[in-house]
C-alpha positions as CSV (number, residue, x, y, z in Angstrom):
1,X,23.6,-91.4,-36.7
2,X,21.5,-88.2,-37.0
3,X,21.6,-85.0,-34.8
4,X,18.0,-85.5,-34.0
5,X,18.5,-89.1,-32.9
6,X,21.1,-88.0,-30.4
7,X,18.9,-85.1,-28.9
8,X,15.9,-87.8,-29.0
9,X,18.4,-90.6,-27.0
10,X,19.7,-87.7,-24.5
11,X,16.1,-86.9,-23.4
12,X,14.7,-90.5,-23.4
13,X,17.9,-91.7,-20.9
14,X,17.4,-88.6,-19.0
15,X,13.8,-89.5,-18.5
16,X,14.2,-93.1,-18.2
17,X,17.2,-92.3,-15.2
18,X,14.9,-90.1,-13.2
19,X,11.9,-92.1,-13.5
20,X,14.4,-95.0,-11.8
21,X,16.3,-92.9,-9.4
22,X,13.8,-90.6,-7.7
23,X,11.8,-93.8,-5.7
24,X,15.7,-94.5,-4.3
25,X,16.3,-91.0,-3.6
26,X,12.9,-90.2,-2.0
27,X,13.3,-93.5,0.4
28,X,17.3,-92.7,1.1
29,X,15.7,-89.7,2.0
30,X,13.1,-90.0,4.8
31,X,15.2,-93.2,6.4
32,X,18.0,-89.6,7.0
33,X,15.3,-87.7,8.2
34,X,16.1,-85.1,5.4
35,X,13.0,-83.7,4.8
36,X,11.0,-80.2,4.5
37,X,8.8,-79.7,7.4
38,X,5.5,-78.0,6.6
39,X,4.5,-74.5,8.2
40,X,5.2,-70.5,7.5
41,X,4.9,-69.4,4.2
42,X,4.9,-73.5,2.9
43,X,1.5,-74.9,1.5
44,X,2.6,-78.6,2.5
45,X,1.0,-80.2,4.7
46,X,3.3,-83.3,5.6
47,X,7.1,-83.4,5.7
48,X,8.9,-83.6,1.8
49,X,11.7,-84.8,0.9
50,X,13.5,-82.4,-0.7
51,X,15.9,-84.4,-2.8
52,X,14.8,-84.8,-5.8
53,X,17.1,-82.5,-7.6
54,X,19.7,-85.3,-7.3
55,X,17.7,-87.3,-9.8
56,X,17.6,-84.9,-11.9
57,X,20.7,-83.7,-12.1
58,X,21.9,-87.4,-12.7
59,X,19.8,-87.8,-15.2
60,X,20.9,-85.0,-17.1
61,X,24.7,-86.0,-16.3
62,X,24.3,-89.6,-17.6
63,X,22.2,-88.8,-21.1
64,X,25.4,-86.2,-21.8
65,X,27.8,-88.9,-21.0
66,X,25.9,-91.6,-23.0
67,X,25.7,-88.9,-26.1
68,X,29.2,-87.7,-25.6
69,X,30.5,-91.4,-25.1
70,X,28.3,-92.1,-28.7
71,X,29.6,-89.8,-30.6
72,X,26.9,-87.4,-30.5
73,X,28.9,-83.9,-29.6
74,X,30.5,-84.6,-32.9
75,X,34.2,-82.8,-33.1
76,X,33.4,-79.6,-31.9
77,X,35.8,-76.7,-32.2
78,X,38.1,-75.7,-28.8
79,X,35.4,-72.4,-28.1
80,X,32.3,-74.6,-28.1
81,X,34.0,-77.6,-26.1
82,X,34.7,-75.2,-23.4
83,X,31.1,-73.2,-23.5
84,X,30.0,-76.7,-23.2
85,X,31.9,-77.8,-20.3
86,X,31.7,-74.0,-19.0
87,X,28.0,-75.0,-18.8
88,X,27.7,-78.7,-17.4
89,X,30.8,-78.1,-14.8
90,X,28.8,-74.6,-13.4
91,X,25.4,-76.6,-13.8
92,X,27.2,-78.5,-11.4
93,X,28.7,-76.6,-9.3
94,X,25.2,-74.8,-8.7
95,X,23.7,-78.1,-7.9
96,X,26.2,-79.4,-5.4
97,X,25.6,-75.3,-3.7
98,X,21.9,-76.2,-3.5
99,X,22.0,-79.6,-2.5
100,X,24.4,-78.1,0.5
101,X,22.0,-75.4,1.1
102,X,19.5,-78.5,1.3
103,X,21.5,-80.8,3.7
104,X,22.9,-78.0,5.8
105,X,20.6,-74.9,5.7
106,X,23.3,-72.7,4.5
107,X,22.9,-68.2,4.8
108,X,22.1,-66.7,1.8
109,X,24.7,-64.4,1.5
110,X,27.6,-67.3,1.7
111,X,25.3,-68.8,-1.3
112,X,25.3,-65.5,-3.2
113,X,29.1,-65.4,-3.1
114,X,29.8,-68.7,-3.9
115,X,27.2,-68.5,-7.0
116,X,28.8,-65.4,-8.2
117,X,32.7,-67.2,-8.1
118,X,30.9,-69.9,-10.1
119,X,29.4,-67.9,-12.7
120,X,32.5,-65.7,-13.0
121,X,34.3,-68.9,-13.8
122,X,31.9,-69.8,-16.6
123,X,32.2,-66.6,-17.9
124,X,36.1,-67.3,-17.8
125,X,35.5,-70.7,-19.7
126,X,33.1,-69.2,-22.5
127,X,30.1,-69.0,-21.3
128,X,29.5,-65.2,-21.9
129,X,26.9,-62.3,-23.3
130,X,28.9,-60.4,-25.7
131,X,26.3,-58.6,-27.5
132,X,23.4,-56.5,-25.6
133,X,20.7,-54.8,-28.0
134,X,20.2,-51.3,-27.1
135,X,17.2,-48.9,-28.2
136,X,18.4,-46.9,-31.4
137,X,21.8,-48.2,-31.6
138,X,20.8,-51.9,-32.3
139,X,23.0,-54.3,-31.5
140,X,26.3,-53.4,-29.4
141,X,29.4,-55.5,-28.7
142,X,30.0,-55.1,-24.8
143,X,33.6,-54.7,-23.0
144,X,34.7,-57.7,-21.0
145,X,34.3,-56.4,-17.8
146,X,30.3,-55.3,-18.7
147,X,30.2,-58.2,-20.4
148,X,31.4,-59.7,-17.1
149,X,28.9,-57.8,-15.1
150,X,25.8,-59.0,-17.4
151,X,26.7,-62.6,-17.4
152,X,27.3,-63.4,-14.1
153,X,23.8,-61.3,-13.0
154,X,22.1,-63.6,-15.7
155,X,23.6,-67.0,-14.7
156,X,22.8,-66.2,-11.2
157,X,19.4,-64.2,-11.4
158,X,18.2,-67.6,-13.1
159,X,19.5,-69.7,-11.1
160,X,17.3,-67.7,-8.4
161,X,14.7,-66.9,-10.7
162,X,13.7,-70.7,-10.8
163,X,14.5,-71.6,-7.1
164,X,12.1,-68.5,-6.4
165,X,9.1,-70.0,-8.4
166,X,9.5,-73.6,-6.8
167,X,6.4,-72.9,-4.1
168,X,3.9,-75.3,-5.8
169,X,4.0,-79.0,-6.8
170,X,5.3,-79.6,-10.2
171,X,5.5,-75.8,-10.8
172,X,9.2,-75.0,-11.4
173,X,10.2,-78.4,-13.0
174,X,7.3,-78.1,-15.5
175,X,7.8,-74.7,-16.5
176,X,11.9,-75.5,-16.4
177,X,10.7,-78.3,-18.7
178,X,8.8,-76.5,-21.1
179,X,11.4,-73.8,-21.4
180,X,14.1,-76.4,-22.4
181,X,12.2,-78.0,-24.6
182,X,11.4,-74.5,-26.8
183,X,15.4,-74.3,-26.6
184,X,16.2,-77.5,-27.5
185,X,13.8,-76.7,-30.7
186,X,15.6,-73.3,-31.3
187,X,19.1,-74.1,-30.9
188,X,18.4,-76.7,-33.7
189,X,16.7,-74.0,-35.9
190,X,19.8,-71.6,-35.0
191,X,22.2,-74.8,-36.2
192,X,24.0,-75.1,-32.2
193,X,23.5,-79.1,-32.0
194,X,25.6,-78.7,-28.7
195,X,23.4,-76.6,-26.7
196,X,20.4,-78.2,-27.9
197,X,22.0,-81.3,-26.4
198,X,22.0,-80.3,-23.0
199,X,18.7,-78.8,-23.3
200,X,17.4,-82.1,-24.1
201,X,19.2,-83.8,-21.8
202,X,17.5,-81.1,-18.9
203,X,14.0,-81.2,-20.2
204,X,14.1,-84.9,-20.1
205,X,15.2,-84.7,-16.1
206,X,12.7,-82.1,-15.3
207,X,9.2,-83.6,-17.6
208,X,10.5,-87.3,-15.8
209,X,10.7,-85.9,-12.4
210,X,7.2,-84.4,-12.7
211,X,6.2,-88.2,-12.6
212,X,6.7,-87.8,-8.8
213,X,6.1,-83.7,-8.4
214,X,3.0,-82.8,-9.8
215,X,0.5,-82.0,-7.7
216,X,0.0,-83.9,-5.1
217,X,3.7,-84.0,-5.0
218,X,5.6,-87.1,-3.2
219,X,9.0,-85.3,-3.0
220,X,10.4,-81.9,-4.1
221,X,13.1,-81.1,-5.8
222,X,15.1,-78.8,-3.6
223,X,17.3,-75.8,-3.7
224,X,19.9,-78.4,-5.4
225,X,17.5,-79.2,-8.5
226,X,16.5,-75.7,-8.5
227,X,19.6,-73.7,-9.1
228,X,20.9,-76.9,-11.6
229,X,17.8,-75.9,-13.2
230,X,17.6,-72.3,-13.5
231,X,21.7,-72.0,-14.5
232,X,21.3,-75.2,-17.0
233,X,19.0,-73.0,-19.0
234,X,20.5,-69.6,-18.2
235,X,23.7,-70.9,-19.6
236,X,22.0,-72.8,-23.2
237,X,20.8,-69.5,-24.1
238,X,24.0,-67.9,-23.6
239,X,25.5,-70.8,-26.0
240,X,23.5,-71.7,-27.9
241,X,21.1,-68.4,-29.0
242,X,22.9,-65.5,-28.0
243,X,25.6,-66.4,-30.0
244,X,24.0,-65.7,-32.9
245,X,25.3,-62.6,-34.0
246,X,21.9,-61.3,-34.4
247,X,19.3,-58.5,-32.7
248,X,16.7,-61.0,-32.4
249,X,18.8,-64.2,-31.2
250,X,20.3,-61.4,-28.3
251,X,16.8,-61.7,-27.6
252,X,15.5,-64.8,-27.6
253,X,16.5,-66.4,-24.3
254,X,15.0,-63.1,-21.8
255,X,11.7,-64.1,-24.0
256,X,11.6,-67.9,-23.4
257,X,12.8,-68.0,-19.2
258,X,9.8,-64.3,-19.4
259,X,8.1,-65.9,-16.5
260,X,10.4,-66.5,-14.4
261,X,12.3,-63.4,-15.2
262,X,9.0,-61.2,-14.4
263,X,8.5,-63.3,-11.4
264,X,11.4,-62.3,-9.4
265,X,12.2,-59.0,-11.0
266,X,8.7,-58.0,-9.5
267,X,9.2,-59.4,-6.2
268,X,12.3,-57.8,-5.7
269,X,11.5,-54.6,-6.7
270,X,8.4,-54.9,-4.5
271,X,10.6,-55.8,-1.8
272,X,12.6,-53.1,-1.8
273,X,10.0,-50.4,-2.0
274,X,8.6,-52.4,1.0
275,X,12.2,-51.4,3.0
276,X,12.6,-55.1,2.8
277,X,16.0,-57.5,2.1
278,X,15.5,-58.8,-1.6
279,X,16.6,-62.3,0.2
280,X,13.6,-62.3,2.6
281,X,10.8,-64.9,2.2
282,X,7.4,-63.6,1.3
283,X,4.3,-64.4,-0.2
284,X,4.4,-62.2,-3.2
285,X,4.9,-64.3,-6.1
286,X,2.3,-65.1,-8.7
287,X,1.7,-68.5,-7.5
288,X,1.3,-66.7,-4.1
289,X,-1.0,-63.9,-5.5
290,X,-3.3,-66.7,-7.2
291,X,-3.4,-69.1,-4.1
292,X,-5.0,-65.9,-2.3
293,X,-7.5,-65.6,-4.9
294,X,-8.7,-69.0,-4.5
295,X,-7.8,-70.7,-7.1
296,X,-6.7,-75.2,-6.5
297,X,-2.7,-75.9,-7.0
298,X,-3.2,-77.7,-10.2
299,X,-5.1,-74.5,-11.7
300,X,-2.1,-72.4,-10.9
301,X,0.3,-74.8,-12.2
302,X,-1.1,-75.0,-15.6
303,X,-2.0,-71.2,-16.0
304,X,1.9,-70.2,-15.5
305,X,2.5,-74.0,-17.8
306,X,0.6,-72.2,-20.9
307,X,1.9,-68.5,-20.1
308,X,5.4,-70.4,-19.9
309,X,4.5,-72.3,-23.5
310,X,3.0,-69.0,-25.0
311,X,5.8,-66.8,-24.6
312,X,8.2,-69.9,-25.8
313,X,5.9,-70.2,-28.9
314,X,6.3,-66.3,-29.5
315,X,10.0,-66.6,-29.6
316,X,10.1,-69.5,-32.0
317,X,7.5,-67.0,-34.0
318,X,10.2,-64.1,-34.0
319,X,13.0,-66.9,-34.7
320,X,11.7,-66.8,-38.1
321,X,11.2,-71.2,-37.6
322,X,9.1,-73.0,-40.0
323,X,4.8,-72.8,-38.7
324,X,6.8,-70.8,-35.9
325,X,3.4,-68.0,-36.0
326,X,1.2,-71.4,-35.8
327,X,2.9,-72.4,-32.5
328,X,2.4,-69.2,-31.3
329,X,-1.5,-68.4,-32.5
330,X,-2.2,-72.5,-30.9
331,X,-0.3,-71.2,-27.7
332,X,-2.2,-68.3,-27.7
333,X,-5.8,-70.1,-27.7
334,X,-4.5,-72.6,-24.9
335,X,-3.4,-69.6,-23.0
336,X,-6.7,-67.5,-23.3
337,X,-9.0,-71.0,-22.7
338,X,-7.0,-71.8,-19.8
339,X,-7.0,-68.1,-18.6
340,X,-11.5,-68.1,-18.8
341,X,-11.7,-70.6,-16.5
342,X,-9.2,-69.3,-14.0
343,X,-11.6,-65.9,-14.2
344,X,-14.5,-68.3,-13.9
345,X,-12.9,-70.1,-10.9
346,X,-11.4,-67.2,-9.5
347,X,-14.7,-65.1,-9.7
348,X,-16.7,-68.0,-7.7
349,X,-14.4,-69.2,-4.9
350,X,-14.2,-67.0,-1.9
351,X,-10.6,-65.0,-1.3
352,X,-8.2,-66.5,1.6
């Protein structure tokens, strides 16, 4: 059977397991009376369930198991079976700490320390940035424990960095989503069939779930879906692009997850200057920021969709991929359309 059949069965099964699970989870759900109640910084209005990330991370879980119990991982050397497993066991891991935080409210330091251990174990079973490309000196091999330092920041930033952006229907699955998606298609350019495996295993769990997210949403996903999410993909660009021994695949993966990197890296620092914990809740993200200016949910969503799909497109350009530059000039006219009539919307809708 071909590689691309396998990474076409492991997103299809994903999909088809999420689109079947999330009605079961959503009325398990309010029966327990485990649901998000609006109010505070929330735009809800009526109380979510907040499970959903248990759908998708089962449907990501089964398509690997159906590829894996197919044939598709193929005999894969020792050091990529356990980047592999380094990945899906963490992915885990970070769900079943979110999915706690979800069920039992749990303080964000405790979470912080547990999603450190986790990513320090990854690091232990593979899942590691050797390579860092510095200004002038090009590309430099790092020493464990830097390289130690830089992974665990990046698996867990990530993991934070898309629980962060999770404030509007459909918004962090869909641009979770996307980014797999540009992954998948890199990791196949960049010969890792592995990695691009589990990407399209996620993206399949994250497109299906929008199905029941976008806006208006009928259940959220949760800090459990959320930090499966953001780690998933922190860790397929560890394996499967910054592998490659090369300036430009070192870069690739801060370039596709751009938005969501920005997005916290801003808040934070704007926290901070503010005298402020990095941990507290605000309303300084840019979903926040454009809410204020008036602009509807489903506006929002697709603007940071298309800046999400340009910057993808503009790695896949820089990959050196076949019609990579086309991606990236079509993502480019999408973004700037879709950008005019947020200017026109913003410009005639009065600020809240």
């Amino acid at each position: 059977m071909s590689h691309h059949l396998y990474h076409l069965i492991a997103f299809l099964v994903s999909v088809l397991v999420v689109l079947l699970t999330t009605p079961m989870i959503k009325k398990i759900g309010l029966k327990a009376g485990l649901v998000d109640p609006p109010g505070g910084r929330k735009i809800h209005k009526r109380p979510m369930v907040r499970l959903g990330g248990v759908s998708i991370f089962a449907g990501t879980l089964v398509a690997l198991l159906v590829v894996w119990w197919t044939g598709g991982f193929g005999s894969l050397p020792p050091d990529k079976e356990y980047e592999v497993w380094g990945v899906t066991l963490g992915g885990l891991a970070f769900f079943l700490i979110g999915l706690a935080d979800d069920l039992f409210t749990l303080p964000a330091l405790s979470r912080l320390v547990v999603q450190l251990i986790v990513a320090g174990m990854a690091w232990q079973a593979g899942v590691q940035i050797s390579f860092l490309t510095v200004p002038f000196l090009g590309l430099v091999q790092l020493q464990d424990w830097v390289s130690l330092t830089i992974t665990v920041i990046w698996l867990v930033g990530m993991a934070n960095a898309i629980n962060m952006i999770d404030g509007l229907d459909g918004l962090a699955a869909g641009v979770s989503g996307i980014a797999a998606i540009v992954m998948m298609v890199v990791c196949l350019f960049m010969k890792q069939p592995a990695a691009a495996l589990i990407a399209a295993a996620l993206a399949g769990g994250a497109l299906g779930f929008l199905r029941y997210n976008f806006n208006p949403a009928q259940i959220f996903m949760g800090d459990g879906g959320a930090y499966f999410m953001g780690f998933t993909l922190a860790g397929i660009g560890v394996i499967g692009l910054v592998k490659g021994v090369t300036t430009v695949a070192v870069l690739l993966p801060y370039l596709i997850l751009a938005v969501p990197i920005l997005d916290i890296s801003s808040v934070v620092v704007d926290r901070l200057r503010h005298g402020k914990s990095p941990f507290a809740a605000d309303k300084r993200h840019l979903h926040h920021r454009l809410l204020k200016a008036g602009l509807p949910q489903r506006m929002i969503v697709l603007f940071i969709y298309s800046l999400t799909l340009w910057v993808g497109s503009l790695a896949m350009a820089i990959s050196n991929m076949p019609s990579g530059w086309g991606y990236a000039i079509g993502a480019t006219i999408l973004l700037l359309y879709i950008s005019w009539h947020v200017w026109k919307t913003a410009r005639r809708q009065p600020q809240v």
